[in-house]
C-alpha positions in Angstrom: 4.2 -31.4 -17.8 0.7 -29.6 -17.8 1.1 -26.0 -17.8 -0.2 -23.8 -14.9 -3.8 -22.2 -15.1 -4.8 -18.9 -12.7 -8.2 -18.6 -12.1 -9.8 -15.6 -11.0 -13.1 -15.2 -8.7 -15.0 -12.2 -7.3 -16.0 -13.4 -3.8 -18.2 -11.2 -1.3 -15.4 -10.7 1.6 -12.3 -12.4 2.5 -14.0 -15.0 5.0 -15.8 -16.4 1.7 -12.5 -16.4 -0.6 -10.9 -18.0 2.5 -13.5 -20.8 3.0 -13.6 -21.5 -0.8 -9.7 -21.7 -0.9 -9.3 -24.2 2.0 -11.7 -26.6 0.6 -9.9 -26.5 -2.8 -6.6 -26.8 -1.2 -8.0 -29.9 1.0 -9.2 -31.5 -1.7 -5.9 -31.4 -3.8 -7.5 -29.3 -6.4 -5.5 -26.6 -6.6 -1.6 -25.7 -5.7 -2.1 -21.9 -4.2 -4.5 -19.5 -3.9 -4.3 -15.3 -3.1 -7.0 -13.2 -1.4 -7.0 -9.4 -2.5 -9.5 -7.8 -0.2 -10.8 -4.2 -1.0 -11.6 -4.5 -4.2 -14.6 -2.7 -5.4 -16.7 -3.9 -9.0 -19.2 -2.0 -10.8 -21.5 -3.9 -12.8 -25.3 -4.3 -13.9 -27.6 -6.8 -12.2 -31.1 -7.3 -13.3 -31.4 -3.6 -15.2 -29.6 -2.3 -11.7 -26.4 -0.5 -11.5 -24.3 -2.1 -8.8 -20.7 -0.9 -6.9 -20.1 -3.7 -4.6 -16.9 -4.4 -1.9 -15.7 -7.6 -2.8 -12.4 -10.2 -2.3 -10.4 -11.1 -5.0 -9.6 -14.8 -5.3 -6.3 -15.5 -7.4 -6.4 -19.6 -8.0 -3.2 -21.4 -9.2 -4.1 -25.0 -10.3 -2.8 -27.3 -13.3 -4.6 -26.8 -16.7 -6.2 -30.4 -16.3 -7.5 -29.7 -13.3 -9.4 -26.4 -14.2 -12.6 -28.4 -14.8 -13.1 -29.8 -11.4 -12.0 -26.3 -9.5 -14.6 -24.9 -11.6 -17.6 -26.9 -11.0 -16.1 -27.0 -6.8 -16.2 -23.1 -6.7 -19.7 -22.9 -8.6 -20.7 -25.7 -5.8 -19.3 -23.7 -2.6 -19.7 -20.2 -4.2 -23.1 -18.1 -2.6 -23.5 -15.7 -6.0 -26.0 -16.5 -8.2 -23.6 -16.5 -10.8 -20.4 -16.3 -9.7 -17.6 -14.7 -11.7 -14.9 -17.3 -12.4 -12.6 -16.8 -15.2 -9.4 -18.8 -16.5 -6.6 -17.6 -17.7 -3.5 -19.9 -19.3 -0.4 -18.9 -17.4 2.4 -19.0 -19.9 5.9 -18.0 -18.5 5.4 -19.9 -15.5 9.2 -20.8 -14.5 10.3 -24.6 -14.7 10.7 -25.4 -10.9 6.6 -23.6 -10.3 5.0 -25.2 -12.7 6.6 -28.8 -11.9 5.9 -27.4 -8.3 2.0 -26.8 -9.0 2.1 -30.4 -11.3 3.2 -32.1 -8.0 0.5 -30.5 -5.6 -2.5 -31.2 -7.9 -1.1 -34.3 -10.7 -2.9 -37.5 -9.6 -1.4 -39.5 -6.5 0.4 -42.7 -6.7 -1.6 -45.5 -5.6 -1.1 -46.4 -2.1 0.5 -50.9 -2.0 
């Protein structure tokens, strides 16, 4: 079994997360996926000193699938460069990682 990934995005509200989220989940990409709102990020941008309200986006997905949820959020996200970061979730118990397998492992072929 393919162990469970978490992915984690900065989005600019919840709406955004949300809309992101829904299309992953409809497209069997991922297995679950958390919204934080109220999260504030300080950063530089183009010599700048930002502090920006922003959603958290918590994405649970298979390893093997952490390539395509990648490229999808880059696709659907409106930052110029979005902040997506994996992280390997080891510890994951038996019945959620077989649990996330299920949702996003490849379907059976249909007779």
């Amino acid at each position: 079994m393919d162990h469970v990934s978490l992915l984690y995005c900065t989005t600019p509200d919840p709406q955004t997360a949300e809309t992101i989220a829904s299309t992953l989940l409809d497209e069997a990409l991922i297995a679950c996926a958390n919204i934080l709102p109220g999260s504030t990020s300080l950063y530089l941008w183009k010599g700048q000193r930002e502090r920006t309200s922003e959603a958290l986006l918590l994405i649970k997905t298979s390893a093997a699938r952490v390539p395509e949820v990648k490229k999808r959020v880059l696709e659907l996200h409106p930052y110029e460069t979005p902040c997506v970061l994996e992280f390997r979730a080891d510890g994951a118990s038996d019945a959620f990682a077989a649990w996330v397998s299920d949702l996003t492992g490849p379907k059976p072929a249909q007779p």
